[in-house]
C-alpha positions as CSV (number, residue, x, y, z in Angstrom):
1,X,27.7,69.4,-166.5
2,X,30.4,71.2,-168.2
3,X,30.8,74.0,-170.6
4,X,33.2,74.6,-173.7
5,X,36.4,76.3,-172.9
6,X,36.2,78.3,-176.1
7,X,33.3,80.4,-175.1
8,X,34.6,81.3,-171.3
9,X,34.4,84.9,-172.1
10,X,31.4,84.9,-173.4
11,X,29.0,81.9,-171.7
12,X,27.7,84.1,-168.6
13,X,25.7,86.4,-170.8
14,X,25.3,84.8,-174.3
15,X,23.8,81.3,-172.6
16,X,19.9,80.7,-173.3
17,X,19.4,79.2,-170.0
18,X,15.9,77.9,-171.1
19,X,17.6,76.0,-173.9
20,X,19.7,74.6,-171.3
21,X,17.0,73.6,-169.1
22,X,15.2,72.0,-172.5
23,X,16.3,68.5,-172.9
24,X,16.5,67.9,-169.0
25,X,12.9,69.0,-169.0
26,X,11.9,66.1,-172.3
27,X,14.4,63.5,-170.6
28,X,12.0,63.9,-167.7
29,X,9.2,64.4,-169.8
30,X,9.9,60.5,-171.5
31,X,10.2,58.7,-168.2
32,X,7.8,60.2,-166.7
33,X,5.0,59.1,-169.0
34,X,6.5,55.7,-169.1
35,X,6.7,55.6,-165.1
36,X,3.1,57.0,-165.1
37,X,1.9,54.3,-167.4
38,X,3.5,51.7,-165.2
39,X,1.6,53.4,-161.7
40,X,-1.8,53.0,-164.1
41,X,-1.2,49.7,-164.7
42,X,-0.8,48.9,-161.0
43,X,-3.7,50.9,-159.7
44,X,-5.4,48.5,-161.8
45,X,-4.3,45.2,-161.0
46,X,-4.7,46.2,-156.7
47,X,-1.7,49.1,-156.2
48,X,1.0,46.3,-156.7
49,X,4.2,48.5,-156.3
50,X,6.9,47.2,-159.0
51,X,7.3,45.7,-162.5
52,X,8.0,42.8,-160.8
53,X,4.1,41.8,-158.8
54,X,3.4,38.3,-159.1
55,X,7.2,37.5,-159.0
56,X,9.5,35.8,-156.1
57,X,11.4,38.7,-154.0
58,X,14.8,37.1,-154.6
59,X,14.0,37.7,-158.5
60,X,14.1,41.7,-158.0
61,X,17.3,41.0,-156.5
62,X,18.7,39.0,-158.7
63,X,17.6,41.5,-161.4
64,X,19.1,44.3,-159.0
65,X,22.4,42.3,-159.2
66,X,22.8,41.7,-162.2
67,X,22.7,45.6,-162.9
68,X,25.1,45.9,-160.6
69,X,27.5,44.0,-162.1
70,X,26.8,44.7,-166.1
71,X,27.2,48.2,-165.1
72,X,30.5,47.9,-163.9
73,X,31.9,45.2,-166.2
74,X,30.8,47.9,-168.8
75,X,32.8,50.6,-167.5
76,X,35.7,48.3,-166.6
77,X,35.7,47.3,-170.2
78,X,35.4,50.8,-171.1
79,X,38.3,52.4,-169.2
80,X,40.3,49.5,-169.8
81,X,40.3,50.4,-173.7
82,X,40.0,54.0,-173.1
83,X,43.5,53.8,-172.5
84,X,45.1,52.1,-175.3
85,X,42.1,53.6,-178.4
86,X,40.3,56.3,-177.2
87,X,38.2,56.7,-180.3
88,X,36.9,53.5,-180.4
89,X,35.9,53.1,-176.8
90,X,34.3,56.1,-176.7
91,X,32.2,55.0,-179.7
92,X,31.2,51.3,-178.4
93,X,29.7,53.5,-175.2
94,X,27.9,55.7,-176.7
95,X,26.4,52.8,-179.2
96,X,25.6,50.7,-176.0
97,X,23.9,53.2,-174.3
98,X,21.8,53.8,-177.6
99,X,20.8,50.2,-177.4
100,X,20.1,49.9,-174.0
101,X,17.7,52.8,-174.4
102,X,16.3,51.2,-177.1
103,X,15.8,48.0,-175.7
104,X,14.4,49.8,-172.5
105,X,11.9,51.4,-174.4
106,X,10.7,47.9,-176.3
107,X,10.2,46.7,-172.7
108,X,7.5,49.8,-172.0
109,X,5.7,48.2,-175.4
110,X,5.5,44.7,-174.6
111,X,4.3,46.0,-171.0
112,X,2.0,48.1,-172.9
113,X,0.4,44.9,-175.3
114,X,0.7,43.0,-172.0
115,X,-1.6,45.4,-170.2
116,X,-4.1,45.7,-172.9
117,X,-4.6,41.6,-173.2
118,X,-3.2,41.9,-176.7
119,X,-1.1,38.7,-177.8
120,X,-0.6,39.2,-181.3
121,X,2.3,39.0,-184.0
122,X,2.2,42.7,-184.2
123,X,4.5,42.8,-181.3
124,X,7.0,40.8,-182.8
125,X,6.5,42.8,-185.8
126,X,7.0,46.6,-183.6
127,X,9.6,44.3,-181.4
128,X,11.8,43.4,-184.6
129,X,11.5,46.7,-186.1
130,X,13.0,49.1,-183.0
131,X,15.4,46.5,-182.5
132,X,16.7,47.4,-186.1
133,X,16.4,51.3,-185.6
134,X,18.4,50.7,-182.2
135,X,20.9,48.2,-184.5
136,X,20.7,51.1,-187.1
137,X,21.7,54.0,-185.0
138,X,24.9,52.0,-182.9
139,X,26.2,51.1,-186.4
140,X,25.8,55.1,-187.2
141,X,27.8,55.6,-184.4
142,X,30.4,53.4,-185.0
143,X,30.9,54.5,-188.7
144,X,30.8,58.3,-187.6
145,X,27.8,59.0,-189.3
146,X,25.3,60.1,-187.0
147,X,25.0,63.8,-186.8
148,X,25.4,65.7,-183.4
149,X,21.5,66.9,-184.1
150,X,20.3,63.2,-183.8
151,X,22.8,62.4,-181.5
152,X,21.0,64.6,-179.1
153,X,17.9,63.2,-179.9
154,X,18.6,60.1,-178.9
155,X,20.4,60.7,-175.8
156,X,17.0,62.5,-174.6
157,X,15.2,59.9,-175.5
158,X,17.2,56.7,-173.9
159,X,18.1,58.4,-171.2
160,X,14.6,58.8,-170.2
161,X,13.8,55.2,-171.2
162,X,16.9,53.9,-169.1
163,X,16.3,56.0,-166.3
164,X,12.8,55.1,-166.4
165,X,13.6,51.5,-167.0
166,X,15.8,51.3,-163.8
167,X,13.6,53.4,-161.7
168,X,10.5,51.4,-162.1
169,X,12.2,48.0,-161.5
170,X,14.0,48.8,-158.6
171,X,12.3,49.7,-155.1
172,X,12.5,53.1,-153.7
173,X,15.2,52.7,-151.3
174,X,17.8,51.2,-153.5
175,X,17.4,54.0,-155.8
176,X,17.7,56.3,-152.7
177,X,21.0,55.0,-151.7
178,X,22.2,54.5,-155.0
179,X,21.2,58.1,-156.0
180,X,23.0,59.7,-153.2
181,X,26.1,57.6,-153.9
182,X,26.2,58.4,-157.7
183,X,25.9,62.1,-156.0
184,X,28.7,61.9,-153.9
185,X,31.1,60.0,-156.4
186,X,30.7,62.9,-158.8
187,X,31.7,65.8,-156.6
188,X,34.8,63.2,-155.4
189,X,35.7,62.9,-159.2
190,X,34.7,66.3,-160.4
191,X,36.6,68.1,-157.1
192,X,39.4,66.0,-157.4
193,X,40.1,65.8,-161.0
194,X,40.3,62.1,-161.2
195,X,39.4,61.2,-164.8
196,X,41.8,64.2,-166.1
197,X,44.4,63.0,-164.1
198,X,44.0,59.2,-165.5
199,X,43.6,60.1,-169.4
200,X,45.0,63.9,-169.4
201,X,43.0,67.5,-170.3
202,X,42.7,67.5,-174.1
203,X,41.4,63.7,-174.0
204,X,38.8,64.4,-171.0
205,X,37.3,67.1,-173.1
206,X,36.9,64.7,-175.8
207,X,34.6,62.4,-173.3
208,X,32.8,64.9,-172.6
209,X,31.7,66.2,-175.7
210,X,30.9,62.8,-176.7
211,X,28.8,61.1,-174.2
212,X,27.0,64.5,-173.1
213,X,23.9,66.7,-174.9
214,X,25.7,69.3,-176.2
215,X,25.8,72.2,-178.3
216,X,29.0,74.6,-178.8
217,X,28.5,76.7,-175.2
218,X,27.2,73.6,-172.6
219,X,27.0,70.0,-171.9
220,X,24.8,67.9,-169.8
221,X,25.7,63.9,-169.6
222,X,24.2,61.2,-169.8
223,X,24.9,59.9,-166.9
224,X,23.1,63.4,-165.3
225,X,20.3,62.7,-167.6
226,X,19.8,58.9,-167.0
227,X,20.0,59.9,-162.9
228,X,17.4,62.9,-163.1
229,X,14.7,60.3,-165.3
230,X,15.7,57.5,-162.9
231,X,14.7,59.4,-159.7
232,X,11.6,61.1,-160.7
233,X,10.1,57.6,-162.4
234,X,10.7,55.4,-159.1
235,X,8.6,59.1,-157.3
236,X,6.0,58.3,-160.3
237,X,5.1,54.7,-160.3
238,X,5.8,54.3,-156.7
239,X,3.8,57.4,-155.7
240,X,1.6,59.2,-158.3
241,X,1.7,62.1,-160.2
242,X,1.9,64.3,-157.3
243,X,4.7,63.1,-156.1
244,X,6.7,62.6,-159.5
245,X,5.6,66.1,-160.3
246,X,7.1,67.6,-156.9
247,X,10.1,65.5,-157.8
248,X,10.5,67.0,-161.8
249,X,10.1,70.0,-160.4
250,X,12.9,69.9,-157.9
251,X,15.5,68.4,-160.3
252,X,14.5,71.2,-162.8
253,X,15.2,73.7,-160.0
254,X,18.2,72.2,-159.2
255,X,20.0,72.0,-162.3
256,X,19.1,75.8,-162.4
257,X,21.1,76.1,-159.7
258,X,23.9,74.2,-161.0
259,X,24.1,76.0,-164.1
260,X,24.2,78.6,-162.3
261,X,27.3,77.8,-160.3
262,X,29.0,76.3,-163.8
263,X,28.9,79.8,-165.1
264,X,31.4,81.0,-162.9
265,X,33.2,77.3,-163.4
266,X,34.5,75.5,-166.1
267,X,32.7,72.3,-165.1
268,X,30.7,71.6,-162.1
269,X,29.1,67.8,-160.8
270,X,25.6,68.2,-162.3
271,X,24.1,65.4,-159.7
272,X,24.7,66.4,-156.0
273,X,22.6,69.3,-155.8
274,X,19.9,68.3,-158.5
275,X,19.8,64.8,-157.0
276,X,19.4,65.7,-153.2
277,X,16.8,67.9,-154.1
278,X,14.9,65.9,-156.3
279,X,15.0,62.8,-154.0
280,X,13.4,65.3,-151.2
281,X,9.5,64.1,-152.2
282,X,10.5,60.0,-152.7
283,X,12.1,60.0,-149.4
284,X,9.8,62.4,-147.6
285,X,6.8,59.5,-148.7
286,X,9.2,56.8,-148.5
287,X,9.5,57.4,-144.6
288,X,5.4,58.5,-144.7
289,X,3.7,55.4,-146.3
């Protein structure tokens, strides 16, 4: 999470630190009642524990995998032609992530026709159509014509359907171990100054603006957004509400705490604190059950 260098003087006491807590609290909010949805649905077909019941085992790995490798052939791309047009590759990311929120959340629907026996044209009709608002938005993007208001919007939103997405599909210690690594790369890169170093100050500020929720005084990314909704909606659908509201709870609490720490700081890794401390209930009934 960052905050805008214009307003240093004033950030400490101006900041509504409610507002800042607002759109980690929806994000949350989203993948938590898809994750919830997806527990339901497996209380009632016998507790099965993933998206994936009925399937082989080396099929959630291969799915596992080939996040894996999208993920960083994504950001390869991305940093490959950050360097050489800034403008557009910061626009293709942003219009990606759109669609894969999009696409995440047409994934919960067809779960959700699935689950109520409904095999009907209407799904390719609801199917067609938010593929053409996600189509709709990424070309927004790309022409610069999508305001910072709905910009926002829709980073709450598929960042909560993304997370959500990744955190039902894959099992409870993968997300563990890939939590606590995203963690620990974002202090290395924050502490360090990598990504300033590789594309320079006024450029880095130009990232962050664009691929985080922000408003004139603070940032939160979407990176720090997709992370808090993956980890509370693996808690969910792997172990109820009251684990996956212990969990939402404890990343709230802890991006308190790391807003906290920003204010004295220009920027400050928004996932090591808020991640350890949310993944306290999924690994305290990870090592239970």
């Amino acid at each position: 999470m960052t905050r805008n260098n214009l307003f240093e003087s004033t950030f400490s006491t101006k900041l509504n630190k409610f507002e800042f807590i607002l759109p980690i609290l929806f994000t949350i909010i989203i993948s938590s009642i898809l994750s919830y949805f997806v527990f339901f649905l497996e209380f009632e077909e016998n507790n099965s524990s993933s998206l994936l019941y009925g399937f082989e085992d080396f099929f959630a790995v291969l799915n596992i995998v080939i996040i894996i490798l999208v993920s960083i052939t994504i950001l390869f791309i991305f940093f490959r032609l950050f360097r050489k047009k800034q403008k557009l590759a910061i626009k293709i990311l942003v219009a990606a992530f759109i669609l894969s929120g999009i696409l995440s959340t047409l994934l919960f629907v067809k779960l959700m026709f699935n689950s109520i026996f409904m095999e009907s044209p209407v799904i390719l009709i609801i199917a067609a159509f938010v593929t053409y608002i996600g189509a709709y938005f990424a070309y927004l993007v790309l022409v610069e014509a999508l305001s910072e208001r709905m910009k926002n919007l829709l980073f709450v939103i598929c960042s909560g359907a993304l997370g959500s997405f990744v955190g039902v599909l894959v099992p409870s210690i993968p997300i563990i171990i890939l939590s606590l690594f995203l963690a620990t790369v974002d202090l290395i890169l924050i502490k360090r100054k990598s990504v300033e170093k590789i594309f320079g100050e006024s450029e880095y500020e130009k990232l962050i603006v664009a691929i985080a929720f922000s408003n004139n005084q603070w940032g939160v990314g979407i990176g720090d957004l997709t992370c808090y909704s993956m980890v509370v909606s693996n808690t969910f659908a792997n172990f109820g509400v009251i684990g996956g509201v212990v969990s939402l709870f404890m990343i709230l609490f802890g991006s308190y705490l790391s807003l906290l720490i920003t204010l004295r700081r220009v920027r400050f890794p928004g996932l090591p604190i808020t991640l350890v401390l949310g993944l306290i209930p999924l690994i305290t009934m990870s090592l239970l059950s």
